[in-house]
Each structure stands twice: as C-alpha cells, then as structure tokens.
N, CA, C and O atoms as a DFTB+ gen file, in Angstrom:
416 C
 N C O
     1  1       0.848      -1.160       0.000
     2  2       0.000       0.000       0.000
     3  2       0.899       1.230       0.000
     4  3       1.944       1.281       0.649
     5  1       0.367       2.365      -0.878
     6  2       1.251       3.138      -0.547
     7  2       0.178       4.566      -0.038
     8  3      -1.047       4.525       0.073
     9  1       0.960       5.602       0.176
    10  2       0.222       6.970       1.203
    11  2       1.004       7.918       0.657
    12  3       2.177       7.749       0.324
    13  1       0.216       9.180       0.531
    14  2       0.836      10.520       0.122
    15  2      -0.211      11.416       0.655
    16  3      -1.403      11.262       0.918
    17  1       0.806      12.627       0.746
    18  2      -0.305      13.814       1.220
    19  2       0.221      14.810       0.032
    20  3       1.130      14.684      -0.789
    21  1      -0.671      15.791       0.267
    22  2      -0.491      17.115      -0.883
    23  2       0.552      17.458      -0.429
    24  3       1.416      17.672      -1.280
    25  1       0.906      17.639       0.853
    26  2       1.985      18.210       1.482
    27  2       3.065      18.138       1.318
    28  3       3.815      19.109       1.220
    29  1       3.497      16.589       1.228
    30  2       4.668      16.015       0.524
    31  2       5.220      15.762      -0.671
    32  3       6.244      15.138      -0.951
    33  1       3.921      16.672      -1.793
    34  2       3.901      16.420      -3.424
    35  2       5.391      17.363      -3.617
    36  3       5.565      18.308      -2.848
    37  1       6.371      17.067      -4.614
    38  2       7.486      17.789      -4.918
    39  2       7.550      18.085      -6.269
    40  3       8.278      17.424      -7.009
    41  1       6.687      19.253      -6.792
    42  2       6.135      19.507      -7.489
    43  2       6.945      19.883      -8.583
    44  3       7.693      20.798      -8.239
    45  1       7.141      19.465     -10.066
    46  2       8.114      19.632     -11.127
    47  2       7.875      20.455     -11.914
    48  3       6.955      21.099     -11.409
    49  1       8.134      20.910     -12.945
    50  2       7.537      22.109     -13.864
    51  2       7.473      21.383     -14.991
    52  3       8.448      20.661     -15.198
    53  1       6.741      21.368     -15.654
    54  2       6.052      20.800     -17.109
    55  2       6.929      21.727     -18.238
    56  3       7.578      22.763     -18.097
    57  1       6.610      20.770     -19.567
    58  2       7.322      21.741     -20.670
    59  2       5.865      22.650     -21.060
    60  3       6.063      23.548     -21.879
    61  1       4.671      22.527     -20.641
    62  2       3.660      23.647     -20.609
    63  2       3.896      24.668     -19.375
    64  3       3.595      24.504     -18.193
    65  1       4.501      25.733     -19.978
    66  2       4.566      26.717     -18.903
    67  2       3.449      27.147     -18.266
    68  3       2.406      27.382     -18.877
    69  1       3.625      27.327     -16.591
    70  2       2.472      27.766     -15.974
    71  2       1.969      26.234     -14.993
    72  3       1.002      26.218     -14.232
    73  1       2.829      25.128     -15.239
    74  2       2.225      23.969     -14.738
    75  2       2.987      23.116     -14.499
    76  3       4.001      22.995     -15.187
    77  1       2.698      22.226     -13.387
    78  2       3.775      21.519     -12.627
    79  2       2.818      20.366     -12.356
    80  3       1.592      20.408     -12.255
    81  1       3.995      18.890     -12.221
    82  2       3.168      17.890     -11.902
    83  2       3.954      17.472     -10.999
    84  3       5.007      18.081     -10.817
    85  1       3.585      16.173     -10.109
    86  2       4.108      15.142      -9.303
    87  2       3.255      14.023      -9.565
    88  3       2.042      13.830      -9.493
    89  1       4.625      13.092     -10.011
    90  2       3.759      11.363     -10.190
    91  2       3.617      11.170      -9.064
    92  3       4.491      11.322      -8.211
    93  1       2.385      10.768      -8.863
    94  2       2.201       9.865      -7.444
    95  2       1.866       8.161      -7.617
    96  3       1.597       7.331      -6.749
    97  1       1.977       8.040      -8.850
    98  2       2.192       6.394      -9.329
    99  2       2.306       6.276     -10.517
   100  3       1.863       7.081     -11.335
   101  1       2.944       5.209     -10.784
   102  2       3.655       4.591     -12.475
   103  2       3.627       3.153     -12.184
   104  3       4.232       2.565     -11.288
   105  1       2.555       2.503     -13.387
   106  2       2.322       1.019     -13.357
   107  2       3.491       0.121     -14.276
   108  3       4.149      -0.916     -14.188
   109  1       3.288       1.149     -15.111
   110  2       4.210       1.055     -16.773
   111  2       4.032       2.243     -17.495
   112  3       3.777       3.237     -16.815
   113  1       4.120       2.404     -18.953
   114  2       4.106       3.224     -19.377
   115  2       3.016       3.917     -19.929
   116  3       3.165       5.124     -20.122
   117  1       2.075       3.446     -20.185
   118  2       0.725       3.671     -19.945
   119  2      -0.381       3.231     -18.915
   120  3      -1.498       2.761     -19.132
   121  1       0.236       3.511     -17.767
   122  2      -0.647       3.299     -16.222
   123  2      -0.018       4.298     -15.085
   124  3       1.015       3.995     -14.489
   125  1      -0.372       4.903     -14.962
   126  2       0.068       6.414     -13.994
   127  2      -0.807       7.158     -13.586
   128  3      -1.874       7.257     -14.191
   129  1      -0.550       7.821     -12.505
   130  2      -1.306       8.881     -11.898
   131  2      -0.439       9.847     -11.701
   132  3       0.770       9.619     -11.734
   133  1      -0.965      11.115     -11.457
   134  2      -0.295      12.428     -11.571
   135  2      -1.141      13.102     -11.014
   136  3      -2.347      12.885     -11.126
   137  1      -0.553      14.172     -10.219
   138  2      -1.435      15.509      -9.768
   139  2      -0.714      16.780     -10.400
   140  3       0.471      16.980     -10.134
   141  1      -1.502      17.741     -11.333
   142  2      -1.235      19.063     -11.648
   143  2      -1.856      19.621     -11.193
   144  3      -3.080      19.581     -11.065
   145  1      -0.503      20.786     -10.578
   146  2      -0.950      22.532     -10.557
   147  2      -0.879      23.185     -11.661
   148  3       0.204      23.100     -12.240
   149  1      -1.906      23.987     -12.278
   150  2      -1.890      24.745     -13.114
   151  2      -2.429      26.084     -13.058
   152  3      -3.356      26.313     -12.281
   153  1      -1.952      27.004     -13.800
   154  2      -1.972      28.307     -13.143
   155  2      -3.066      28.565     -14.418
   156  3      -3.106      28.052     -15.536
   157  1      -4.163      29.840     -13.605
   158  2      -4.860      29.938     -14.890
   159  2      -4.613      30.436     -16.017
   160  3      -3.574      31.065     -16.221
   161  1      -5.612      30.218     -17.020
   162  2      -5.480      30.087     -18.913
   163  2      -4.222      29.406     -19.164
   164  3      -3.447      29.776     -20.046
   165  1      -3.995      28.341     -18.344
   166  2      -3.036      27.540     -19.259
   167  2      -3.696      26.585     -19.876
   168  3      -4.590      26.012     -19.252
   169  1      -3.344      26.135     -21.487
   170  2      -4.191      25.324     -22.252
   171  2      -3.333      24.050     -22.492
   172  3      -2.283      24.064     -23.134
   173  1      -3.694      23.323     -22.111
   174  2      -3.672      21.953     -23.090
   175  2      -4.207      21.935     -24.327
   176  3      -5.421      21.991     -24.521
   177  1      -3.301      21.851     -25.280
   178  2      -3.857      22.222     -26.404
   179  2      -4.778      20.317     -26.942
   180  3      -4.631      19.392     -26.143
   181  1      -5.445      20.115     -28.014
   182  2      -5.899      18.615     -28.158
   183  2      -5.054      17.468     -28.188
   184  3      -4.187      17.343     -29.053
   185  1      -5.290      16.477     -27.138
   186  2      -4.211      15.875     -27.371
   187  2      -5.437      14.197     -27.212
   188  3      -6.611      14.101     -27.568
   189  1      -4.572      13.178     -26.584
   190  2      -5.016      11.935     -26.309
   191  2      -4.502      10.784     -25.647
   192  3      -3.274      10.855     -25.638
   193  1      -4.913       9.773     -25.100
   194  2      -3.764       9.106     -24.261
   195  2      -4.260       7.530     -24.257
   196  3      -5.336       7.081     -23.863
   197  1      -3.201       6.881     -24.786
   198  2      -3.040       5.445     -24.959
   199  2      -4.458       4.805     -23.994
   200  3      -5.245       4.100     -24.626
   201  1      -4.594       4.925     -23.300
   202  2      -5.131       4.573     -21.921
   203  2      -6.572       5.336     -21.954
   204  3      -6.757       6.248     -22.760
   205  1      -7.745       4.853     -20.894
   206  2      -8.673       5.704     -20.439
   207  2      -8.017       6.548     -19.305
   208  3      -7.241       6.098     -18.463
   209  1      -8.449       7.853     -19.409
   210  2      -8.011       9.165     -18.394
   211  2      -9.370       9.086     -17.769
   212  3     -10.371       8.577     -18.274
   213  1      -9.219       9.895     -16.122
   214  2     -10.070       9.870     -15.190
   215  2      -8.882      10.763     -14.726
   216  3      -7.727      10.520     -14.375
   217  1      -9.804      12.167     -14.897
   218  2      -9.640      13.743     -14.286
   219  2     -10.483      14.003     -13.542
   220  3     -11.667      13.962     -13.877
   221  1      -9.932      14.461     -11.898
   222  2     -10.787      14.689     -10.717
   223  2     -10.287      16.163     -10.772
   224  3      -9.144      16.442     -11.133
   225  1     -11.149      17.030     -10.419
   226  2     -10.135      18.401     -10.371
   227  2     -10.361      18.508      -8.604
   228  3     -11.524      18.301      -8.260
   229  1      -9.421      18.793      -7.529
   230  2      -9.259      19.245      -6.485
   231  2      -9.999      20.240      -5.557
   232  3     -10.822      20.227      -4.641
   233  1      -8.999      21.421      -6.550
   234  2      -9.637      22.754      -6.357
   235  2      -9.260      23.530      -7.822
   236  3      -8.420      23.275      -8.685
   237  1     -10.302      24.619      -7.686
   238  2     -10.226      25.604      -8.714
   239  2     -11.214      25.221      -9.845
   240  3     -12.085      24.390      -9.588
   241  1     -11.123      25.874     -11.312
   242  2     -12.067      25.316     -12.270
   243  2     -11.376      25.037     -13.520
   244  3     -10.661      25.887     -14.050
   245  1     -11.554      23.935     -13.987
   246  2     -11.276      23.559     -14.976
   247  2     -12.130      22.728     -15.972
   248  3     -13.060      21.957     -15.734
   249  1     -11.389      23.203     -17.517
   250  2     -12.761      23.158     -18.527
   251  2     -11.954      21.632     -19.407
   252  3     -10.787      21.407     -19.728
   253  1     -13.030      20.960     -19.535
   254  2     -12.456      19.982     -20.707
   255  2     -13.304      20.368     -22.176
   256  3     -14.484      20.660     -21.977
   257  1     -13.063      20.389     -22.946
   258  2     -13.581      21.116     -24.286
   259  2     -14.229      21.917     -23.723
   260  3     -13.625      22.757     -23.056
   261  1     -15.863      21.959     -23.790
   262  2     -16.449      23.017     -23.322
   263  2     -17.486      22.530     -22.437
   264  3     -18.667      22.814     -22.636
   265  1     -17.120      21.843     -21.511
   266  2     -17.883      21.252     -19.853
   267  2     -16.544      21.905     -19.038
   268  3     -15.393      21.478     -18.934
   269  1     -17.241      23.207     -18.470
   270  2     -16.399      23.543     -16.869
   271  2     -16.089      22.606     -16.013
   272  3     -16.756      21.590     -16.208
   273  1     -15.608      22.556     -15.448
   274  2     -15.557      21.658     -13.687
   275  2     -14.868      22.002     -12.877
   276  3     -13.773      22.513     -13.114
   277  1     -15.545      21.721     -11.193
   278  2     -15.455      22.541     -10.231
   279  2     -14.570      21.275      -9.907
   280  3     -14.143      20.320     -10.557
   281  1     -14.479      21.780      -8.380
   282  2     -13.875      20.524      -7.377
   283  2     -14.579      19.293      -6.641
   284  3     -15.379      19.461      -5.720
   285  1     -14.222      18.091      -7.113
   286  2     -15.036      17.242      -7.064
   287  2     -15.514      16.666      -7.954
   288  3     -15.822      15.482      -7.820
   289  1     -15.736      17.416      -9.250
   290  2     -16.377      16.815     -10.222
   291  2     -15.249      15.991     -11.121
   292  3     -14.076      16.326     -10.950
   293  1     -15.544      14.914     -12.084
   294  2     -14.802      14.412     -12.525
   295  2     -14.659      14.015     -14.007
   296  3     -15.675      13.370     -14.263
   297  1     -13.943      14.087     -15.018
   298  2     -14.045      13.652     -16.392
   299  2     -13.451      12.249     -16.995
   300  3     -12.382      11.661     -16.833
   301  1     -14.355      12.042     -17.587
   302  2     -13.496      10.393     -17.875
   303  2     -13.505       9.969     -19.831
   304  3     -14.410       9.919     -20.664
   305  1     -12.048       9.746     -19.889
   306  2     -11.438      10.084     -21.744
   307  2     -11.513       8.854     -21.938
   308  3     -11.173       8.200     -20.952
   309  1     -11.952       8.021     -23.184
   310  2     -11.570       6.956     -23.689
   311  2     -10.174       7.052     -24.687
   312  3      -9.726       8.074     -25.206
   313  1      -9.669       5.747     -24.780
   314  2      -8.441       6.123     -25.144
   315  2      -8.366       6.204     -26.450
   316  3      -8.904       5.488     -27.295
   317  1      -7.510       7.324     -26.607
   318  2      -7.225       8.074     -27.956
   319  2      -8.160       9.359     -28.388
   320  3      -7.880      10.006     -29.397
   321  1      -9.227       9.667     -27.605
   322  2      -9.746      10.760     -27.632
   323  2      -9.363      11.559     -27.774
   324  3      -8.409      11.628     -27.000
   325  1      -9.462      12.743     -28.554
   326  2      -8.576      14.086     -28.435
   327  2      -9.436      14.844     -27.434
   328  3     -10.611      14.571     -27.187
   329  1      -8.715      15.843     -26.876
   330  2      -9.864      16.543     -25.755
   331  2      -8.893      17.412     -25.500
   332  3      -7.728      17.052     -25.330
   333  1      -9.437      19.116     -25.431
   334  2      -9.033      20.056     -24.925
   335  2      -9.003      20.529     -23.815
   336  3     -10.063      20.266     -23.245
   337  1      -8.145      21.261     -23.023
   338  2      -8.321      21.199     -21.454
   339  2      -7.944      22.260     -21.191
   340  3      -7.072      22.611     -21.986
   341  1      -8.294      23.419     -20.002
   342  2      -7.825      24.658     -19.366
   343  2      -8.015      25.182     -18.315
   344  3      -9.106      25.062     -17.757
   345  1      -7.253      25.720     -17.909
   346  2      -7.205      25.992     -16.334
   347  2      -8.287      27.364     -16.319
   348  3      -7.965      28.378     -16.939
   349  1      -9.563      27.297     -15.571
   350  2     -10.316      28.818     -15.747
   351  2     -10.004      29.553     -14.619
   352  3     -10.175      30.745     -14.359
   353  1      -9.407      28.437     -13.851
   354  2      -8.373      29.826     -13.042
   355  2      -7.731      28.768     -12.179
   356  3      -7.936      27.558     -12.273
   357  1      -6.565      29.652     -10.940
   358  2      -5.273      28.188     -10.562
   359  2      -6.175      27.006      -9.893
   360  3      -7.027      27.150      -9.016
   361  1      -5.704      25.614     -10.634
   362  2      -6.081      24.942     -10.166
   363  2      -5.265      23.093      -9.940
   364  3      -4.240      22.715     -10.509
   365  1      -6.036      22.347      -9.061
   366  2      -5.216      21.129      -9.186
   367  2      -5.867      20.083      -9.198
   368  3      -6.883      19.834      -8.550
   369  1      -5.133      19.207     -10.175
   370  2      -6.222      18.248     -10.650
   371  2      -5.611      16.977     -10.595
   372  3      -4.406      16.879     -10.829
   373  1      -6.299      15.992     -10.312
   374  2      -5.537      14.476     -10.210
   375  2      -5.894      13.871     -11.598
   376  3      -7.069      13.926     -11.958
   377  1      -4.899      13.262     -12.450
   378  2      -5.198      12.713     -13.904
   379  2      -4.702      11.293     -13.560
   380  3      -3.493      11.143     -13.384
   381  1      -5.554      10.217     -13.448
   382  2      -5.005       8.253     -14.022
   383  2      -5.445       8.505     -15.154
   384  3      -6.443       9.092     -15.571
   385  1      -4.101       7.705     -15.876
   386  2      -4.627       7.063     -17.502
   387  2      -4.349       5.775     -17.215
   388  3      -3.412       5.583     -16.441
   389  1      -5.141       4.506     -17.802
   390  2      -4.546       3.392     -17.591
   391  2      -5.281       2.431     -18.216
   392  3      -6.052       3.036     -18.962
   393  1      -5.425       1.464     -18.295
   394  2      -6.036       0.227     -19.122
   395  2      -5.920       0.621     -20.534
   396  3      -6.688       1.377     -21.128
   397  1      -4.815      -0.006     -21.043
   398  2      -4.340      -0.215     -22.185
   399  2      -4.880      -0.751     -23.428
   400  3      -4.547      -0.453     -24.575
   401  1      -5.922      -1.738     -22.965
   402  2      -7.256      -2.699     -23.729
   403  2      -7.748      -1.567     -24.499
   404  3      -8.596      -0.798     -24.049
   405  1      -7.060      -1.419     -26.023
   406  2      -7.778      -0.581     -26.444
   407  2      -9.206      -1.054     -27.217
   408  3      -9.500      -0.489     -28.270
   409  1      -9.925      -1.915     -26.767
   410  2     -10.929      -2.719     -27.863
   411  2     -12.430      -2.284     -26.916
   412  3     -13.582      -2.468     -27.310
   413  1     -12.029      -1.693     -25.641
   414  2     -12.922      -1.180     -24.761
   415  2     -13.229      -0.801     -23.016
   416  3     -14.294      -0.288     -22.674
C-alpha cells in the first residue's frame, strides 16, 4: 500500500509553462497517476492518451472542451480521444490514464 499527502507532493515544472506535476504512481508506461498545478489560462492544447483518463479536479475550475468543472467533479477520456483542457483559473487536478485494452 502506498500513502501521500499534498503536502509532501514535490512539485516539477512541465514543458507547458504555468504547470507543474508530481507522479504519485507509475504502473508502466501507460498506467500512472499524476497531480497538476496549473496556473490559470493555461491550455492543453488537443491531445489523447493510450489509456482511459479519469480527471478529478481538487480545487479551482477547470474546462475539458467546453464542460467547466469545479472541485469534485470528474471527467473520464476513452483512449485516444482528443480533448481540450484549461485551467479557468489556478487549479489542481488528479489525472489516471490506464487500461491499455484498447478494444474497450
């Protein structure tokens, strides 16, 4: 089992300026979890990920195409989806991508 607090996250800077992550798990190379800080109007421009994604946002608001989300709420990508993403103001969000089964 493992345990983490926010407290202890050691937060890295992304090649998207304005945003920093900490892995808080790696299965393989498509199975991970991550928490980003992102500062607002930073965009993810369309992208997609081997894996299904499951985005919890923390705190703050953040938009996936054009569905806002608060804290608490959550988005879930099938894999290879393209999907746009942005910070509507600073916020932190927990992202798993994982199950590789791309047939469903």
């Amino acid at each position: 089992m493992q345990y983490g607090t926010l407290a202890e996250y050691k937060f890295q800077p992304t090649s998207n300026p304005g945003s920093e992550k900490f892995e808080i798990w790696r299965g393989g190379a498509n199975a991970y979890t991550v928490a980003y800080r992102v500062k607002k109007g930073v965009v993810f421009e369309p992208h997609g990920h081997p894996g299904w994604e499951q985005l919890t946002v923390v705190s703050g608001s953040w938009k996936v195409d054009d569905r806002v989300l608060g804290p608490g709420d959550v988005a879930i990508t099938p894999p290879l989806q393209k999907h746009r993403e942005e910070a509507i103001e600073d916020t932190l969000v927990i992202i798993s991508v994982g199950n590789n089964d791309l047939t469903g």
